[in-house]
N, C-alpha and C positions, 0 to 999 in steps of 0.2 A: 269703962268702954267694954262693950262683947270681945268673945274671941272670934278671930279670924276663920272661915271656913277655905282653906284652899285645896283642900280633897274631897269630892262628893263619894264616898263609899258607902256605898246600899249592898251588903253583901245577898245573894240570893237573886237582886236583879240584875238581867242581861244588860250590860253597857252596851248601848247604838251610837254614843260617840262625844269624843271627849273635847268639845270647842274652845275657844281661847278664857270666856268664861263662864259656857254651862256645859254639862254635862247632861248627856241624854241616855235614857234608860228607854227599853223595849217593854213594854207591854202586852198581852195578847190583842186585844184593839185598839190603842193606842200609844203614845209619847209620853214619858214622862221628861217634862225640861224640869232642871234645876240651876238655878245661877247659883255660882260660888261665890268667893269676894275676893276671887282675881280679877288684877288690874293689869290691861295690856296699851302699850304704844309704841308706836312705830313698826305695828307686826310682832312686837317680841311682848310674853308675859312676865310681870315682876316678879322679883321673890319673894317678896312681901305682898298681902292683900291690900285691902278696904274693909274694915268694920263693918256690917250690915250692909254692903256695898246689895249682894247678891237681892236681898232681904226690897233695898230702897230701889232696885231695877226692876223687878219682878212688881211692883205694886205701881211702879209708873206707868209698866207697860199695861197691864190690867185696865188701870186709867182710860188712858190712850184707846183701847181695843174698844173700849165700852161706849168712848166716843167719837168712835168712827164705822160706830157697827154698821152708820146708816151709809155710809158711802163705799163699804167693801166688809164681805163676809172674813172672818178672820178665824184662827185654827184652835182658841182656847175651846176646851170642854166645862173644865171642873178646876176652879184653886180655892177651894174649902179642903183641909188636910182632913176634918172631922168625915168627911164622907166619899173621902178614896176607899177605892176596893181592900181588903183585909189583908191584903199582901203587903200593903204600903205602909198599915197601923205600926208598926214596931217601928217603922223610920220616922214617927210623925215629928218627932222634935225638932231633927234635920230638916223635914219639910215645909216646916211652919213657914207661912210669909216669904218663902223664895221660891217656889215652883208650882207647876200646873200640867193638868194632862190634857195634852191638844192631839189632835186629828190627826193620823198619818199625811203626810203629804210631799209630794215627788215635788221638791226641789228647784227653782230657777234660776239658772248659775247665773246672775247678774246680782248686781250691786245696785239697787234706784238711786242715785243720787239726789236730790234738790237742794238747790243755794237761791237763796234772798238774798243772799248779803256776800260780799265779794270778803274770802278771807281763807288763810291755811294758803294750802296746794291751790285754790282758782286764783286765792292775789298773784300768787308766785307764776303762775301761770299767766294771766292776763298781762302784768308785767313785761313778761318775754315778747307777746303775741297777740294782747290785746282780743283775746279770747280765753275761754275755758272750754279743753275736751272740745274744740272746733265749732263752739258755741260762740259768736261775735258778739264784740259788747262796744257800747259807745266808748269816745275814747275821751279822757279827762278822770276818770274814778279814781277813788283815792280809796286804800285799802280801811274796809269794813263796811262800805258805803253801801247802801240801801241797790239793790239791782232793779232795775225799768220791773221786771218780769221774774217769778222765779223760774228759772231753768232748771232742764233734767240732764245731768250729766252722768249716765251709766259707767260702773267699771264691770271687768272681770269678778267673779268669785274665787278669788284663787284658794285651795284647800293649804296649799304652803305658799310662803313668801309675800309678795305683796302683789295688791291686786292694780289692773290695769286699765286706763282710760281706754274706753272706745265710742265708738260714734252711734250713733243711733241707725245709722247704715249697717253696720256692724251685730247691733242689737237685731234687727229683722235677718239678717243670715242666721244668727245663732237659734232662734227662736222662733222668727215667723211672722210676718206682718202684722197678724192681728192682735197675738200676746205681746209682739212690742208696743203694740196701740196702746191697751189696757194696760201695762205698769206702767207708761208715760202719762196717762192719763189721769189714773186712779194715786201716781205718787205727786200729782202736783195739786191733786183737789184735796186729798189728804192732808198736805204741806198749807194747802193757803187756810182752810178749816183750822186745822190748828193752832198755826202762828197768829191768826186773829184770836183766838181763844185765851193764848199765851201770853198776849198781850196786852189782854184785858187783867192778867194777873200778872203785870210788871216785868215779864221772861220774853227777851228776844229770839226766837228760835233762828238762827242765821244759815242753818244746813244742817240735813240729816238725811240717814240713807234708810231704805227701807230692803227687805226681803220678800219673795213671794213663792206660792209652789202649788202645783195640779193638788187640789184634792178630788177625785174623778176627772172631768171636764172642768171643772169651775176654776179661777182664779182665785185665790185666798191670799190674804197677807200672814205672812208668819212670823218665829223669833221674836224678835225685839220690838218697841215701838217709842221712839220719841223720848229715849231716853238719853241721861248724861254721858252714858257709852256711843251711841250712836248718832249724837245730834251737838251743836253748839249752840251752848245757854247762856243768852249775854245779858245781867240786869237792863230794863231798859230805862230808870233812871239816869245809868251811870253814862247811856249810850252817845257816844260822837266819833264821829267818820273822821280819818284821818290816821288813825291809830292803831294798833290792836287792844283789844277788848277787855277789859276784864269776866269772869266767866264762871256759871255754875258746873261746870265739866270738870271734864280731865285736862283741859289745856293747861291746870296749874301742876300734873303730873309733868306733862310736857317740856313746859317750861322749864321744869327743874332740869331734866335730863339732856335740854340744849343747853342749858347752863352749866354744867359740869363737863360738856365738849365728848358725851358717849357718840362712840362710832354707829348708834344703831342698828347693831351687829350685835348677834347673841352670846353668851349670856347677859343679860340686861341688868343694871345694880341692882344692890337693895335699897327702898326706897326712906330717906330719912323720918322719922316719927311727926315730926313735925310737917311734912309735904302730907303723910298719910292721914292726920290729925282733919290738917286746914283740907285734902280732898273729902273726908265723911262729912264734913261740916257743911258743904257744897253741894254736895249731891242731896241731903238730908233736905237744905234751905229749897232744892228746885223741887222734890217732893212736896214740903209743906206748901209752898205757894202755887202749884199745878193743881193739888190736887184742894188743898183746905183741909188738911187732915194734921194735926199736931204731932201723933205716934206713929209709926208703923203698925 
């Protein structure tokens, strides 16, 4: 198995900021992201990585970007290492297969939400209240169950701590009628586009969140895309309502760390060789089958 990357150090370039798992570097014209192969949950990063974790995000999200060009402009430029600028050749090995230089782009402190499928924080939730984030749902659902509709349920972006349900009332305060229009819009055509895509190669996508940021005037999607960090991957052989899931995610991180009774409070364990083994094997499987590619 590779070694673990859990420090991006590019010595020479400016660090613009160090996220739970990429690192971004300034540029003169643009970003350079890089994903590491930390793994975060519950808000806190582990001590241990993911094998090629960085490596199998980065070429999901690329995926993903490529097909959904036609429904939302998005912020890659350039992720061929061989034809970065000459500042970057000395780091190329580091580079390989986990990072891309994208577009500068101002930021939209929200969280897109979308859920198809009642599970996590919305079962727990609807349970209570028979809603998600103030989003009403029939009442009879049993947790994982397919939802009438996918809903948008925005949070906070919080830079620390954890992030926060808000309403879509909420979302036009912070931002504006019209840009709350376009990420509600743009993250649920996104959402149904892909999960039928996802579908057709055996992966339930049950929820995932997206990001967005001004590049000029325009709306662009940025970060991440539809990946096992950001989205729940449920075989959909294995699928039936009723239960929770089995998953090509991190929920088997999850899992573990409810399982051992952590206060979800930092510092976060380290993670056993075997949870980190069976999560690279998972994320690698929703890679091969998203995209049809055997390697990285």
């Amino acid at each position: 198995m590779e070694s673990v990357l859990l420090n991006v150090d590019l010595p020479g370039l400016k660090l613009f900021k160090r996220g739970k798992v990429r690192d971004v570097f300034e540029l003169d014209d643009c970003l350079l992201l890089v994903a590491s192969d930390r793994i975060s949950a519950f808000d806190s990063v582990m001590p241990n990585g993911i094998p090629d974790k960085g490596k199998i995000l980065t070429q999901i999200s690329l995926f993903w970007f490529d097909f959904t060009k036609t429904i939302i402009n998005n912020h890659i430029l350039n992720s061929d290492v061989k034809s970065y600028p000459d500042q970057l050749k000395p780091h190329a090995d580091v580079l390989a297969k986990r990072s891309v230089l994208v577009k500068k782009a101002k930021l939209i402190p929200i969280e897109c939400i979308v859920r198809g499928y009642l599970s996590g924080s919305g079962w727990k939730d609807y349970q209570k209240s028979g809603a998600i984030c103030g989003v009403s749902l029939p009442s009879g659902l049993t947790e994982s169950a397919r939802l009438p509709e996918p809903i948008f349920t925005p949070t906070t972006k919080a830079e620390q701590g954890h992030d926060e349900n808000i309403t879509e009332r909420q979302v036009i305060d912070l931002i504006g009628a019209e840009a709350a229009k376009t990420l509600k819009e743009k993250s649920l055509e996104i959402y149904r586009a892909s999960s039928e895509y996802a579908e057709t190669k055996g992966i339930i996508i049950a929820d995932t969140k997206f990001e967005f940021g001004y590049c000029g005037d325009e709306i662009i999607i940025i970060d991440e895309m539809l990946t096992p960090d950001s989205s729940r991957f449920w075989p959909k052989q294995l699928y039936k309502a009723g239960k929770s899931q089995p998953s090509f995610d991190k929920q088997f991180v999850r899992d573990y760390l409810e399982s051992i009774g952590w206060d979800k409070e930092p510092p976060a364990p380290k993670l056993p060789e075997e949870v980190v083994s069976k999560t690279r094997e998972k994320y690698l499987e929703a890679f091969q089958k998203l995209t049809g590619k055997a390697d990285l």
